[in-house]
MDTraj code that builds the backbone (N, CA, C; nanometers):
import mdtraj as md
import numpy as np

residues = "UNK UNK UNK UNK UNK UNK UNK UNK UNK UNK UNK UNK UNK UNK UNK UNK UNK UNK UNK UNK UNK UNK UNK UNK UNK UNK UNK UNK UNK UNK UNK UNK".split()
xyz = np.array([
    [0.4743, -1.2673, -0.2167],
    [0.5538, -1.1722, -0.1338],
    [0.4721, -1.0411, -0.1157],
    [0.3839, -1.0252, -0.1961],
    [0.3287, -0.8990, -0.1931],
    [0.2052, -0.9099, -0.0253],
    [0.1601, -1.0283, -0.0205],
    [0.1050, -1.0537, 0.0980],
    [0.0925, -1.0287, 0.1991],
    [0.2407, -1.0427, 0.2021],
    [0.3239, -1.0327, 0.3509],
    [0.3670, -0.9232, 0.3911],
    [0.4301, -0.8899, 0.2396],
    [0.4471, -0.7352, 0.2160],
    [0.3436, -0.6161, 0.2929],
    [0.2348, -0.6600, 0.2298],
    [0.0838, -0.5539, 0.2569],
    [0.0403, -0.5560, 0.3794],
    [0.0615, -0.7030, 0.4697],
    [-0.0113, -0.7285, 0.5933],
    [0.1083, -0.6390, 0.7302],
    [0.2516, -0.6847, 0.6637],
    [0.3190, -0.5976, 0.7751],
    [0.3375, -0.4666, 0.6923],
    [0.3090, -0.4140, 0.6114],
    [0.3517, -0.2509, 0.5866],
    [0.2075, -0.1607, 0.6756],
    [0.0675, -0.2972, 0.6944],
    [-0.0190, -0.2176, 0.7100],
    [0.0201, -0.1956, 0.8782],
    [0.0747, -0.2995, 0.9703],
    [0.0779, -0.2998, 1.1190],
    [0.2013, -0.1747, 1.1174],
    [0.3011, -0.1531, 1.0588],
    [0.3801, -0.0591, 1.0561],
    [0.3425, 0.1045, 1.0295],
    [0.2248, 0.0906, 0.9246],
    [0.1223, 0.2436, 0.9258],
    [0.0870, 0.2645, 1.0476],
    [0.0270, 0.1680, 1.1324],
    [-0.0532, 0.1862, 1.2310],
    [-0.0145, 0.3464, 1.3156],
    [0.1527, 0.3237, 1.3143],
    [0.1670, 0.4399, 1.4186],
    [0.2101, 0.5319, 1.3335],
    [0.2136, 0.5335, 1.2075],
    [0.2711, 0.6557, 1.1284],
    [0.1228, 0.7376, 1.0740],
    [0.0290, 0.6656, 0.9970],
    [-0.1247, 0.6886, 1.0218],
    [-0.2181, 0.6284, 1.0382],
    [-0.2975, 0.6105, 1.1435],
    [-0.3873, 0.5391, 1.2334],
    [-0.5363, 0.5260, 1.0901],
    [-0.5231, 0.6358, 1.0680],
    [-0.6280, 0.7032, 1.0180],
    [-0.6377, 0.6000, 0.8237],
    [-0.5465, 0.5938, 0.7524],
    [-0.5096, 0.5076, 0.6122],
    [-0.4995, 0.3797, 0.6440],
    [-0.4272, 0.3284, 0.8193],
    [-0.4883, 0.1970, 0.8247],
    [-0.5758, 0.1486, 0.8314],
    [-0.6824, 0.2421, 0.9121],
    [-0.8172, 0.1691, 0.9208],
    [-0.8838, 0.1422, 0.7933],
    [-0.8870, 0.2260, 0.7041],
    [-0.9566, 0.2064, 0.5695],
    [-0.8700, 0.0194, 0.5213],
    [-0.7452, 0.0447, 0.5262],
    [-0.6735, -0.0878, 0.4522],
    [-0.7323, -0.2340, 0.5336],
    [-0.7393, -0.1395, 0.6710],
    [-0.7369, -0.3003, 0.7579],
    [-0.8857, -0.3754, 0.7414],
    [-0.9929, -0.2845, 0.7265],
    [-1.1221, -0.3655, 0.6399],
    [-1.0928, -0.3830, 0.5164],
    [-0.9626, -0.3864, 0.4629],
    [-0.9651, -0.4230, 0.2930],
    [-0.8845, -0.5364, 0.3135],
    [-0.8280, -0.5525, 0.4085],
    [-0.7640, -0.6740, 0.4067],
    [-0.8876, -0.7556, 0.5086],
    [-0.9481, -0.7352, 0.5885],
    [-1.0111, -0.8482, 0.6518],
    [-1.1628, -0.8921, 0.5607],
    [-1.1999, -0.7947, 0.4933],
    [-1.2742, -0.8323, 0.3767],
    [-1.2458, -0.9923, 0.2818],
    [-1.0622, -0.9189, 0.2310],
    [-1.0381, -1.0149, 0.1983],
    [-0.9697, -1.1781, 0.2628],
    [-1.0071, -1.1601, 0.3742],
    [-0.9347, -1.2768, 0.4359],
    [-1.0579, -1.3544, 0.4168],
])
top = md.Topology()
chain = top.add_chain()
for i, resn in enumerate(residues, 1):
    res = top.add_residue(resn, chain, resSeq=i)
    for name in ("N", "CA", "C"):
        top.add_atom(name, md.element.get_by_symbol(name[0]), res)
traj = md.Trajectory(xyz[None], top)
């Protein structure tokens, strides 16, 4: 659950800060 959790909390930052997603979104496509 935490997965799913992380992948939509990160598309939901997107418009709150653009700027903390980008760092997450290479931490998640790293790990994909």
């Amino acid at each position: 659950m935490r997965d799913s959790t992380r992948r939509r909390g990160i598309r939901d930052c997107v418009a709150d800060s653009p700027e903390m997603v980008g760092s997450e979104i290479v931490v998640i496509e790293k790990r994909d």
